[in-house]
Structure formats: C-alpha cells, structure tokens
N, C-alpha and C positions, 0 to 999 in steps of 0.2 A: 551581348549584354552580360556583365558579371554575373553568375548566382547568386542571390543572399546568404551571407553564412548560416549558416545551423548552430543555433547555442542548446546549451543545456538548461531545462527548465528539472528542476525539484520543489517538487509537493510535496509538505508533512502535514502530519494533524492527527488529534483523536480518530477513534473508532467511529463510521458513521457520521462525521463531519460532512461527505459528499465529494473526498477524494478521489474515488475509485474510477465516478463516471465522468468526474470534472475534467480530469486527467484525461480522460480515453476521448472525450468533446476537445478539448483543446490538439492534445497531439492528433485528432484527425483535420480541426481546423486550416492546423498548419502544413499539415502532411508529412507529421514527425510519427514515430513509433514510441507508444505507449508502452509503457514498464509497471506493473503493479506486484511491488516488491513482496509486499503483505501474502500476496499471494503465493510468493513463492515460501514462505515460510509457513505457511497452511498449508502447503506440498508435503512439508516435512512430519510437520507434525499428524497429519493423517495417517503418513506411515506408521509413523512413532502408535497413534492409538490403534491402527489395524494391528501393529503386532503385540500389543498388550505391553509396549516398553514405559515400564517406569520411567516417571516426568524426572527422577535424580540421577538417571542414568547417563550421564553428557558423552562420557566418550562412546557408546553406542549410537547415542542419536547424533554424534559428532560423524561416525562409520557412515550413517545413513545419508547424511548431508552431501556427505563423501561421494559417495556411491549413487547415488541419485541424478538422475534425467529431468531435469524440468526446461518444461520447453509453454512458453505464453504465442498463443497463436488468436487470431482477429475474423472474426466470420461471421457477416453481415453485422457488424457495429458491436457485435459482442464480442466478449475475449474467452477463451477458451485453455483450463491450463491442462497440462499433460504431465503425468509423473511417469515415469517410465516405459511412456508411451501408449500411457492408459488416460483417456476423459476426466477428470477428477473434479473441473470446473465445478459441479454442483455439492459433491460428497467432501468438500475441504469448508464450507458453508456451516457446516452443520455442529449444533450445540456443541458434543463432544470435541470438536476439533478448536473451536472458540474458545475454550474451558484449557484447553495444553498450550495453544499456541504462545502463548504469552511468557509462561515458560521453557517450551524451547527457543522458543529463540533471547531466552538471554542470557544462553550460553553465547561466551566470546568464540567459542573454537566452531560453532556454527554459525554465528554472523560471520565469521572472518572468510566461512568456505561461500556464503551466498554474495556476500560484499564484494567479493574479487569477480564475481560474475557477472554483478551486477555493473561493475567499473568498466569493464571488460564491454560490455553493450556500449556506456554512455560517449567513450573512450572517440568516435565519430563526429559528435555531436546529433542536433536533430534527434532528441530525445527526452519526453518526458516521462519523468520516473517518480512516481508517488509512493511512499511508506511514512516511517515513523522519525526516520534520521538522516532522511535524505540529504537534504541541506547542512547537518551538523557533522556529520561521519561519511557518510557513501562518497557524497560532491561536494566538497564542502568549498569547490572554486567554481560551481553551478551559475552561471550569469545571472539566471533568475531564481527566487526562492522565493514559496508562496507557503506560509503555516497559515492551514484551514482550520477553523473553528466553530462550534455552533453551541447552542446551551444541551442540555440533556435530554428534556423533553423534547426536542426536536430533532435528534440525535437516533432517541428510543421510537420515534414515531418512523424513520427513516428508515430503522434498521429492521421494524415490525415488517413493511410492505416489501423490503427486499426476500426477507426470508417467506412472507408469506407469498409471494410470485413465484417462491423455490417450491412452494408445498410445504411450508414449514410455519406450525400454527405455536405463537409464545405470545403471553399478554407482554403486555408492553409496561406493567410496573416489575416483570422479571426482567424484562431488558435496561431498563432505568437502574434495576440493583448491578447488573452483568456490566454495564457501562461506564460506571462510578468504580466498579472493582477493576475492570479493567486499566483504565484510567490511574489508577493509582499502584497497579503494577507494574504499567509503562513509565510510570514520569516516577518513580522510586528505585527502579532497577541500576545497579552499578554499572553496568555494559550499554550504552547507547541508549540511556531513557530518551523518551520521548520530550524535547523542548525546541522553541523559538528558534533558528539560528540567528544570531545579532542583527543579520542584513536583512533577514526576512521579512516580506511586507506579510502582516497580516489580518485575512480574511474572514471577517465573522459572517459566515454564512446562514445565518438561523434565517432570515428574513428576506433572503434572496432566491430568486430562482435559479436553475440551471442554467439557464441562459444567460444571466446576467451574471453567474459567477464567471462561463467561461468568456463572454465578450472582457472578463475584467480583464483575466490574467491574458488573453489575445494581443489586447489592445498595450500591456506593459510587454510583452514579447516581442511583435514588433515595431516598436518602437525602439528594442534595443538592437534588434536585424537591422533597423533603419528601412524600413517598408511602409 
C-alpha cells in the first residue's frame, strides 16, 4: 500500500495565541516533526542578552546567528531547545529575553540566516512549523496554513500559567501591557511582520480547547493527505 504523502503544515499567530503546544499536538498526531521557530529566535536573542549586546547592534547579533547551534529536540511530549549545545529551553522563557526578542529578529540578515534553516527542515515534507511568518515568508507554498488567534485576555491568562509552571511569577495586567506592545511590534515591523497569509484559514482560539483546536487543524490535514 502507498504511503500517504507528507505535506507542510504552517502555524502563525500572536504571542500566546496557543501555537506553541497546538503545533507539538498536531505534529505528534500525525507523526510529523514539530518546528517552533520562535524558539529558535529566543536562542538568539538570549545570547544577544547574556553577552550584554546592544538590541542596535545587527551585524553582531547578525555574527551570532551565524555562529550559533540550535538544535530543537522532543522528550517525553516536551521540546527541549539547545543553543550550542547547552539546555536553554527554560532560560530563553524569561522576561528579559521576551523584552529583545522582537528586536532581534527583525533584523533581515538574521531572519534570512534562521529562514534558510528553517526551509532546509521543511524541504521533506511531514512538517509542522509554527512562528510568526510561516505561511507569508518561510513556506509561503505550505499546503496548509493555519493563523491562530485569541483576544488578549486570554492570551495574558495563558501566558501567566506558562511562565508560572517555568517558576516565573508576573501579574497578568503586566502581561496584557507586554502583549499589546508586542503585538504592535510584530504586525508594524518592515522585515516579515506578523499577518494572515491570504490562503490562511483562521483560528480564533479564545474559546476552545486544546483539543478541539488540534482535532481542527487534524482533521483539515488529512483530508488534504486524503486519509
């Protein structure tokens, strides 16, 4: 019996929309490998803040980008990332790294080094890859494309219990301000803001659960595998 083909699913959406784990639920559904891109640019930017480099610095954090190991690995249902072959999954989480990442990565000459890497995975098929541009710039020929969505409040509630699982105590009207500024330095940036791609079906998640987000995007997957 033939295999089913392997297509490429791409995730976007805000911060906190419910990307992250939707993503990692679906590609294990299907028995595809999970991409969280975001992460890989919280790789960067950690370094960026461990060495004290100025956020106007680009062709530095451009060098780093360069130079840099990141490797995303899966262990028992969590994803684990590595920067130079060091654990960093929890320490790229953290306020300060939230606070840079948005600016580094919208340098062009650092999306252009994590892009080509990222292309480079998807390149097989049998691949979900969630960030902020998936659909628009990474894959922009992705068979499926999902823009996740949720309102703020439910966004800032979401983002509270993640960090507070990490051990990380922020009320949740600081994360409602973080959110909204976020937000508007993703979808204002001239390098790959954050938007819809035309074909994108999109998901307002505020009022759904995990489950029901990922039976969604399952069940539009394969149907286009034909399964």
């Amino acid at each position: 019996m033939k295999s089913p083909r392997k297509i490429v699913i791409a995730i976007d959406g805000p911060a906190a929309s419910g990307k992250s784990t939707t993503a990692k639920l679906v590609a294990r559904e299907l028995g595809y490998l999970h991409v969280d891109t975001g992460a890989m640019y919280r790789a960067i930017a950690l370094k960026v803040v461990e060495e004290k480099i100025p956020l106007d610095s680009e062709a530095t954090i451009r060098s780093i980008a360069e130079s840099a190991s990141i490797r995303l690995e899966s262990e028992d249902g969590k994803q684990n990332v590595f920067l130079n072959g060091r654990n960093v999954t929890r320490e790229i989480r953290s306020p300060a790294v939230t606070k840079a990442v948005s600016r580094v990565s919208s340098y062009q000459s650092v999306r252009d080094v994590l892009v080509r890497e990222q292309r480079a995975v998807a390149s097989g098929g049998g691949v979900v890859l969630e960030g902020r541009d998936i659909g628009t710039v990474v894959l922009p020929h992705a068979e499926l494309k999902i823009f996740m969505s949720a309102n703020v409040a439910e966004r800032a509630r979401r983002r509270k219990k993640d960090l507070s699982d990490a051990g990380v105590d922020i009320g949740e009207s600081d994360l409602v301000r973080e959110i909204i500024e976020r937000d508007r330095l993703d979808s204002s940036r001239t390098v790959s803001p954050l938007k819809k791609a035309d074909d994108a079906v999109e998901l307002d998640t505020s009022n759904l659960t995990i489950e029901e987000q990922v039976a969604y995007i399952v069940k539009r997957a394969r149907s286009i595998i034909g399964t």
